[in-house]
C-alpha positions as CSV (number, residue, x, y, z in Angstrom):
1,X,31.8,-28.5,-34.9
2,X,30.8,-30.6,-31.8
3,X,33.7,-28.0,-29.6
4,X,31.2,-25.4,-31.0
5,X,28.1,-26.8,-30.1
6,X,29.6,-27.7,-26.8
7,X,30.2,-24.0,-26.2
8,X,26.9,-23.1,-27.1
9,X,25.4,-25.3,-24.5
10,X,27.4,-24.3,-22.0
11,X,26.8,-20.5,-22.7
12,X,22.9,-21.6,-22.7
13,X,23.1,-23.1,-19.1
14,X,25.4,-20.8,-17.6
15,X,22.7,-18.1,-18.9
16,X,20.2,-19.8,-17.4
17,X,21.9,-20.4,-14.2
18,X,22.6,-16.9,-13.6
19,X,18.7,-16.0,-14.7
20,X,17.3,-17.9,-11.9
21,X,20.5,-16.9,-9.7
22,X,18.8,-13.0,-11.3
23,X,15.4,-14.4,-9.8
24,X,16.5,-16.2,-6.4
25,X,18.3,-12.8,-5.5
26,X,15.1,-10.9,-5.2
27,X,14.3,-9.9,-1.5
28,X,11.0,-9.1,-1.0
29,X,11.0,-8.4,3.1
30,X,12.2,-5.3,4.3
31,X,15.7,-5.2,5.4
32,X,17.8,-2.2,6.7
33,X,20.2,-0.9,9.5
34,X,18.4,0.5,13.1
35,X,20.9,2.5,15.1
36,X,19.4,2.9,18.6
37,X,19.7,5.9,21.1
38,X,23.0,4.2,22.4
39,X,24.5,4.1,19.0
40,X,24.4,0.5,19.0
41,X,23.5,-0.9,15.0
42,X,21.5,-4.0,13.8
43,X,21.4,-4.6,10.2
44,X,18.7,-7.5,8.9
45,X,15.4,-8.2,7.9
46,X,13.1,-6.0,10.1
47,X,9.4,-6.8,11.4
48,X,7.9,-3.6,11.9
49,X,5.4,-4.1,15.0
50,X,4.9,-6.2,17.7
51,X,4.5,-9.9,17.9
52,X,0.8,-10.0,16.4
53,X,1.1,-11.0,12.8
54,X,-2.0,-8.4,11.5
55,X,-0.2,-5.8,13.5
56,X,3.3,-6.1,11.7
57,X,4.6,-5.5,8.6
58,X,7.2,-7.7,6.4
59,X,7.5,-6.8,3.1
60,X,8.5,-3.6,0.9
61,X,4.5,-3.9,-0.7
62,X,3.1,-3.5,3.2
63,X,2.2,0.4,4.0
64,X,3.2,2.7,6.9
65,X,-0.2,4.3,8.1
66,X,-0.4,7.7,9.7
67,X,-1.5,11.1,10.0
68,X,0.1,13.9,8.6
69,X,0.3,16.8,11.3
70,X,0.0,19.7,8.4
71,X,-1.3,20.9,5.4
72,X,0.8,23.1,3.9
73,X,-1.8,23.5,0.6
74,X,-4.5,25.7,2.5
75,X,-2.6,28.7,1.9
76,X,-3.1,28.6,-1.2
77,X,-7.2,29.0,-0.8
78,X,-9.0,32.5,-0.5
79,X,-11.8,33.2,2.3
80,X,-14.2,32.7,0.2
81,X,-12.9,28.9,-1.1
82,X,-12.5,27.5,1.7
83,X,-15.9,28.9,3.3
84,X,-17.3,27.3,-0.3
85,X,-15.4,23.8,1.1
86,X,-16.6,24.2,4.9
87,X,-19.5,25.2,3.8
88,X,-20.9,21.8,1.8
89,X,-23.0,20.7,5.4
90,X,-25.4,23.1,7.1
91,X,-25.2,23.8,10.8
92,X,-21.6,24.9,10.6
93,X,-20.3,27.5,13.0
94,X,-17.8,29.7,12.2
95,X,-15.3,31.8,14.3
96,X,-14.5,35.5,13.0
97,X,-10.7,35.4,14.2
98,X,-8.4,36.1,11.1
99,X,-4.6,35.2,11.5
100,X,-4.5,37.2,8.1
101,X,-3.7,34.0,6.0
102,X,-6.7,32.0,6.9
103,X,-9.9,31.9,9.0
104,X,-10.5,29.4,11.7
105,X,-13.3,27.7,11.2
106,X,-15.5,24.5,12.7
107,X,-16.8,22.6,9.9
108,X,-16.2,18.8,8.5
109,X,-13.1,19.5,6.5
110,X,-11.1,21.5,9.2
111,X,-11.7,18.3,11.6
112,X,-10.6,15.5,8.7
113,X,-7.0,13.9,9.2
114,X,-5.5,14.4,6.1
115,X,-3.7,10.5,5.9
116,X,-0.2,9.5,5.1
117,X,0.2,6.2,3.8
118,X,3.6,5.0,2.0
119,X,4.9,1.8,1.4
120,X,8.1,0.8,3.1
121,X,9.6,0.5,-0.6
122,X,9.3,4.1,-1.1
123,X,11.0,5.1,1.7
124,X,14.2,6.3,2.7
125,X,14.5,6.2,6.7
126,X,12.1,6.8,9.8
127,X,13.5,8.6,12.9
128,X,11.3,8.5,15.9
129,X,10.9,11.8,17.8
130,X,8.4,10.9,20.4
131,X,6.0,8.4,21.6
132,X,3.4,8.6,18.9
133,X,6.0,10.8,15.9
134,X,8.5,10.3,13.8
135,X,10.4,12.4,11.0
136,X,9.3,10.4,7.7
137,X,12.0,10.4,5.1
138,X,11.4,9.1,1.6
139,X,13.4,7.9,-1.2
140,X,13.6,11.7,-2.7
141,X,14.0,13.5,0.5
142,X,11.2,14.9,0.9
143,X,11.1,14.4,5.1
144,X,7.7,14.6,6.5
145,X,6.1,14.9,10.3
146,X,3.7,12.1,10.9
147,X,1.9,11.2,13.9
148,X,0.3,7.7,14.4
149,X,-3.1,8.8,15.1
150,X,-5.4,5.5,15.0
151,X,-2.5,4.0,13.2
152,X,-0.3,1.5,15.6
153,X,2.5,1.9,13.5
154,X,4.3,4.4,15.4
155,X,5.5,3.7,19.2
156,X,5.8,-0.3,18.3
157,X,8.2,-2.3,18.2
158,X,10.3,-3.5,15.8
159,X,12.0,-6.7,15.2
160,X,15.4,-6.6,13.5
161,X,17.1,-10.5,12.0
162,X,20.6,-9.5,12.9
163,X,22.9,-11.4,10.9
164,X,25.4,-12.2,14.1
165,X,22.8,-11.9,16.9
166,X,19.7,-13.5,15.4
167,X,16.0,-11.4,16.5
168,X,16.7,-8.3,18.7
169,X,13.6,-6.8,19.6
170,X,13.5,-2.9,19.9
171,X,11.1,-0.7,21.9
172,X,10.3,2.7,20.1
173,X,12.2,4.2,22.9
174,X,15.2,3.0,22.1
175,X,14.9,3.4,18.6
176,X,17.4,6.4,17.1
177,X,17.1,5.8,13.3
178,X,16.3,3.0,10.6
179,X,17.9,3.5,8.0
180,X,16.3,1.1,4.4
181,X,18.0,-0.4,2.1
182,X,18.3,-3.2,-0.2
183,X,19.4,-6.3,0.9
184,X,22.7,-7.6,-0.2
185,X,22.9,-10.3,-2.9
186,X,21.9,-13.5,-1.7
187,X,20.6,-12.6,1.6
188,X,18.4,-15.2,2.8
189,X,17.7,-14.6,6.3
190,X,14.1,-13.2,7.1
191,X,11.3,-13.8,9.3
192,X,9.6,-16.1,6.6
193,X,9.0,-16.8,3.0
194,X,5.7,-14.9,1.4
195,X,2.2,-16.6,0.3
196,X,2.3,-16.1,-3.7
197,X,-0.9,-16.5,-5.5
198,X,-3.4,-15.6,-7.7
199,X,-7.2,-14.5,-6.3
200,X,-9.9,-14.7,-8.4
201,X,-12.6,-12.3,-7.5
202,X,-15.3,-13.1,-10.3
203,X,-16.7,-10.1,-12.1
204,X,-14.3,-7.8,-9.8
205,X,-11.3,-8.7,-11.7
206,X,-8.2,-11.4,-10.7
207,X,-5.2,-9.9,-8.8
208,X,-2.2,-11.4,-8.5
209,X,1.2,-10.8,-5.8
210,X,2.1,-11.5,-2.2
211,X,-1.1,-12.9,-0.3
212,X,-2.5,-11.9,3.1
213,X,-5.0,-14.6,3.8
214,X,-7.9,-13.1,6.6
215,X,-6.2,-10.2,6.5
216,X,-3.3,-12.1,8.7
217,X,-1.7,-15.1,7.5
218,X,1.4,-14.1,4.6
219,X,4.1,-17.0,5.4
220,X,4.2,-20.7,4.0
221,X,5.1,-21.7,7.1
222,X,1.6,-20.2,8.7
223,X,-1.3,-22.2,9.1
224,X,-5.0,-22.5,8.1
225,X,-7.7,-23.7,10.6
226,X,-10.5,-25.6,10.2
227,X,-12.8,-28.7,10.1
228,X,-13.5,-31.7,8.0
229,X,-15.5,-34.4,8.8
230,X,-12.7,-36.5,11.1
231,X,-12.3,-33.2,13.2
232,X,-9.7,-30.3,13.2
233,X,-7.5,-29.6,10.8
234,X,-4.4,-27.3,11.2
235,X,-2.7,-27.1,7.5
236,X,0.2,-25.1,6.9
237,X,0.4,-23.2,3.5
238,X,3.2,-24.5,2.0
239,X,0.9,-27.6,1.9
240,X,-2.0,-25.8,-0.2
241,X,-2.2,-25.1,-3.7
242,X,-5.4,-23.9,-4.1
243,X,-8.5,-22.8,-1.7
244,X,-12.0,-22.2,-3.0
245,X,-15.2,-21.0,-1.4
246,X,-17.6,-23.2,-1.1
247,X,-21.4,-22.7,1.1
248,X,-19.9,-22.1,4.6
249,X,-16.4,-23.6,4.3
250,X,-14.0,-24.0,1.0
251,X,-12.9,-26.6,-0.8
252,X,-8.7,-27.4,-0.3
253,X,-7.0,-28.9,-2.7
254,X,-3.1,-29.5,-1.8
255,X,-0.3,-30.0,-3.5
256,X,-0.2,-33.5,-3.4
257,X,-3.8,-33.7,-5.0
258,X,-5.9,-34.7,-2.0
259,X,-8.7,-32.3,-1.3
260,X,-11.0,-31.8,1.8
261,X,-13.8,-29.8,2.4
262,X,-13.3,-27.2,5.7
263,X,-15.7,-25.5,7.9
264,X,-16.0,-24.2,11.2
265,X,-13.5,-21.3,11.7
266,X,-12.9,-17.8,10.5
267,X,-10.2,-18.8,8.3
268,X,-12.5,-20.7,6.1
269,X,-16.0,-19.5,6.6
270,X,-17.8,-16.0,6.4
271,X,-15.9,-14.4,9.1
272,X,-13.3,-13.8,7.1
273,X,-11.5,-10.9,7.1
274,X,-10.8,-10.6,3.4
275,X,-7.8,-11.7,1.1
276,X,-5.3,-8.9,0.5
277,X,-3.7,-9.2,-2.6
278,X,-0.4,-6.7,-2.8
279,X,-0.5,-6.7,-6.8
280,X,2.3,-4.6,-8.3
281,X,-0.5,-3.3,-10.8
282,X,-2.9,-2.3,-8.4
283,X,-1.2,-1.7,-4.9
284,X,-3.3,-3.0,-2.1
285,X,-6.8,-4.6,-3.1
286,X,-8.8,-6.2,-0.5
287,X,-11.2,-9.0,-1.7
288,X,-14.4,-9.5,1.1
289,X,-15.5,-13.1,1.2
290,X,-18.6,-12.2,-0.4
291,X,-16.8,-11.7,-3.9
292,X,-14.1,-14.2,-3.2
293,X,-14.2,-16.9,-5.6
294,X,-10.8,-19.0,-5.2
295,X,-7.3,-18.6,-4.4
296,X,-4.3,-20.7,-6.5
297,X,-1.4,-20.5,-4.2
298,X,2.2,-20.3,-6.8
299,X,5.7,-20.0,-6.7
300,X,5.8,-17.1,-8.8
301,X,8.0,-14.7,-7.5
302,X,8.3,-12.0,-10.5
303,X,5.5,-10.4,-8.8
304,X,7.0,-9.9,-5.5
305,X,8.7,-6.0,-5.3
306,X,12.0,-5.3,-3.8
307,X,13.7,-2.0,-2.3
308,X,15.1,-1.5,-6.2
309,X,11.6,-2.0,-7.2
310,X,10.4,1.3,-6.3
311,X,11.6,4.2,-8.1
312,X,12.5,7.6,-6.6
313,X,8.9,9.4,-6.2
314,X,7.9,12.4,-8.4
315,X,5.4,15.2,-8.4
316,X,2.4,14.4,-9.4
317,X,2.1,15.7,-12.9
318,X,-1.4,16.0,-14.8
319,X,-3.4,17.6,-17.1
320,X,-7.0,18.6,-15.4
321,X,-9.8,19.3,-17.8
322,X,-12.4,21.0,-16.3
323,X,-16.1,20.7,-17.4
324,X,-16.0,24.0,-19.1
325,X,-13.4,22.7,-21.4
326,X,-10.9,24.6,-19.6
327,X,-7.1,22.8,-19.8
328,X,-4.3,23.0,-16.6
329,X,-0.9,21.3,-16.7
330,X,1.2,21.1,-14.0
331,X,2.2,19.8,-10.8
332,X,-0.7,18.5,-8.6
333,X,-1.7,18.7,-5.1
334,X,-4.9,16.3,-5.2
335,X,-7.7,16.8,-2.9
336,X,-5.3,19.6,-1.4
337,X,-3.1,17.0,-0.1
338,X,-1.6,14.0,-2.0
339,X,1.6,15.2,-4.3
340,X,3.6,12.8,-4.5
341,X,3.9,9.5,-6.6
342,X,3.8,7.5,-3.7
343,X,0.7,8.7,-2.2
344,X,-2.0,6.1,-2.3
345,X,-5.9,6.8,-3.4
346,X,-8.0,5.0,-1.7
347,X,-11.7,3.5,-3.1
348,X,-14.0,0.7,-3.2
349,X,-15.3,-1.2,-5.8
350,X,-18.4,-2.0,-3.7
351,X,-16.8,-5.1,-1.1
352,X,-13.6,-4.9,-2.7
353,X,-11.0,-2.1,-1.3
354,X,-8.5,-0.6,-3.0
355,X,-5.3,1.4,-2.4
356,X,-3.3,2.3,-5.1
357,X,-0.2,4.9,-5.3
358,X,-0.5,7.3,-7.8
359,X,2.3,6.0,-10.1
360,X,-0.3,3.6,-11.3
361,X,-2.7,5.7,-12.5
362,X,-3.4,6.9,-15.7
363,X,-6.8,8.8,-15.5
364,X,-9.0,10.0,-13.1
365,X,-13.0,10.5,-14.4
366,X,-15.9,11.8,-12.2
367,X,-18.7,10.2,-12.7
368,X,-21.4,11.3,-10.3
369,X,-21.5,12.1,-6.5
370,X,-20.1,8.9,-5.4
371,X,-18.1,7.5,-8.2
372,X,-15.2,8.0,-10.5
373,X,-13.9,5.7,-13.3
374,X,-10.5,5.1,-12.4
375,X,-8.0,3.7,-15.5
376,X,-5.1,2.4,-14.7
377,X,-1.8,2.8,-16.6
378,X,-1.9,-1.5,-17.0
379,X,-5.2,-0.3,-19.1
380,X,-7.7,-1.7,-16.6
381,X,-11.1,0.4,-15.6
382,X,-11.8,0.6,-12.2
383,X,-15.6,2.2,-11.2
384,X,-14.7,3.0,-7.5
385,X,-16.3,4.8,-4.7
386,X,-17.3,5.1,-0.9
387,X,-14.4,7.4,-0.3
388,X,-13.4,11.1,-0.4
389,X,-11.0,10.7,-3.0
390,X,-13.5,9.1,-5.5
391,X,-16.4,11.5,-4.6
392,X,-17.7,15.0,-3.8
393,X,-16.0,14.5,-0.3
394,X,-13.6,15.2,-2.7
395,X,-11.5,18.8,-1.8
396,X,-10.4,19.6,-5.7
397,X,-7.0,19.8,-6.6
398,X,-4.3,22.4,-7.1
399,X,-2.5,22.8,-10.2
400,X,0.7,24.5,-10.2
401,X,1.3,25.8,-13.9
402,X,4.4,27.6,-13.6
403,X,7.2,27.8,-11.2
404,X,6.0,31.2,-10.2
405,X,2.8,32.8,-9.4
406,X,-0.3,31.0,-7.3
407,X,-1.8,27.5,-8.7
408,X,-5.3,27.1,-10.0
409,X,-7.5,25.9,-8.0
410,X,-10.5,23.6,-9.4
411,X,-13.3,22.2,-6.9
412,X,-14.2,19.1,-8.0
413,X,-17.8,19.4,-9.3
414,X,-15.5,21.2,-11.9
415,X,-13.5,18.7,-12.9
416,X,-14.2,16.5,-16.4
417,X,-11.0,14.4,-16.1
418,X,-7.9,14.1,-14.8
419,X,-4.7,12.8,-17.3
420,X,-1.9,11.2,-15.0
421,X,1.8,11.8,-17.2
């Protein structure tokens, strides 16, 4: 009997062991292998950008921006519809040339930069082909031309934690392939360990993930500046468990239980540039100081993402109900561009931005000119706006009911709803 219980135990720990041996092996920054135009290969954690913190990126949940340098969904328009889509401003001049698919015109939707935003976690590989391009490879395949446009992701440089040669720092130039991947089991070496927390942003909802305090600071090992009564205060992270607005400053508390009251810098202060929150709910939301109530810093790593973390990306499927009743199933191009599962909307819920991939979504409800009531598939109702994806800005969608044949096409002062699968 006591042999028995004996065994027992020892099952129990040894399951436990390997549980948080389950946990500790979950890699959050982005690792992979960059051949260079010499052939030579690095393989480790990469930092992709240059040495400013807010200009790199570190972990899977962190998003490539860019322009996409076609739209291959216009075709699908008549004359008439997209006249109808250049024509929602006055003063528009048109050109009579016909190429015999489209017309060229000069209105506000022929000038908008249709955006491509990914998360590294979704994709596959990045070859760059010039200074400012690069062929964009996701996790299905699907390879896309992107161009950096106001984006400073392309032509950077990336930093690469060989696992012989330590940092190698690589000029765009130089720069062949990089090829992601998951990291191996237990992998360790990166450029530092994440923030963790949980922001509450009073009647705007709490979000929990990796933290990106002012927009900047994600790393224990990073600091927060500011003053107390005795002077300047320099206070790294891994010190603080929770921060709290306060007047012009916030309340600290750390983790050993003393607390100060800090003023006096951006970091603390309404200059802030907002707390990113990478919740694996939500995506990307962006809390402005004005609705930031506090932030409890954690160890909680389950909602950190890694490369297996981020399943191979699908059409976009949907059902679109129009206002006349009218029902369309299919795959869907949305505002003529995003199709993918990866693709991110982007809205605001007044101070507070968000940008969430489409895999999150369950519904899709215009509500007026500026706003939509966005559910998610966690069951949360977002009422978001200030963007063209949220609003008559808005280009419709294309839904592609069969295999063969043209997709319906439904403006969006047409649409009732929009029912993710």
């Amino acid at each position: 009997m006591i042999r028995r219980i004996l065994l027992f135990v020892g099952i129990g720990i040894g399951l436990i062991i390997i549980t948080n041996e389950s946990k500790a092996q979950k890699n959050v920054a982005i690792y992979g292998k960059v051949t260079t135009v010499s052939g030579d290969q690095y393989t480790g954690a990469i930092k992709w950008g240059g040495d400013n913190a807010r200009q790199a990126e570190l972990f899977w949940v962190e998003i490539l921006n860019g322009t996409k340098t076609s739209n291959d969904f216009m075709k699908f328009l008549s004359k008439s519809e997209i006249k109808e889509l250049g024509g929602k401003e006055e003063g528009n001049s048109w050109l009579s040339l016909d190429l015999g698919v489209l017309s060229i015109w000069e209105d506000k939707f022929s000038k908008t930069q249709h955006e491509f935003k990914a998360r590294f976690g979704d994709i596959k590989s990045i070859e760059p082909l010039r200074r400012d391009r690069a062929k964009v490879t996701l996790k299905n395949n699907v390879a896309l031309e992107i161009t950096g446009g106001n984006s400073e992701d392309f032509g950077t440089t990336i930093g690469v934690m060989d696992f012989e040669l330590g940092e190698v720092k690589l000029s765009w130039s130089r720069i062949d392939k990089v090829e992601f991947m998951a990291a191996p089991e237990g992998y360790e070496e990166t450029f530092g360990k994440p923030i963790y927390g949980i922001v509450n942003a009073g009647r705007k909802g709490t979000f929990k993930g990796i933290i990106a305090w002012d927009d900047d600071e994600r790393l224990m090992n990073e600091i927060l500046d500011g003053k107390d009564r005795d002077g300047d205060k320099k206070i790294p992270f891994r010190s603080i468990q929770k921060i709290a607005k306060n007047r012009n400053g916030v309340d600290l508390t750390l983790r050993s239980g003393r607390t100060l009251f800090l003023t006096g810098s951006n970091d603390v202060n309404q200059e802030n540039r907002g707390v990113v929150v990478y919740d694996p709910n939500y995506g990307l939301v962006k809390v402005g100081w004005r609705d930031f109530v506090d932030l409890e810093i954690d160890d909680d790593e389950s909602t950190g993402m890694d490369y297996n973390d981020f399943p191979v990306s699908k059409g976009i499927n949907a059902t679109v109900i129009t206002i006349d009743g009218d029902e369309f199933k299919g795959l869907v191009a949305f505002d003529l561009d995003e199709a993918w599962e990866f693709e991110i909307l982007d809205a605001n819920d007044d101070k507070v931005e968000f940008q969430i991939p489409f895999r999150n979504i369950k519904s899709i409800i215009p509500k007026n000119y500026n706003y939509s009531m966005v559910e998610m598939k966690n069951g949360e109702r977002l009422l978001l706006g200030d963007h063209r994806d949220v609003s008559s800005d808005n280009a419709g969608v294309l839904v592609f009911v069969s295999k063969s044949g043209d997709p319906e096409y439904i403006r969006w002062s047409k649409i009732d709803e929009i029912i993710f699968d």
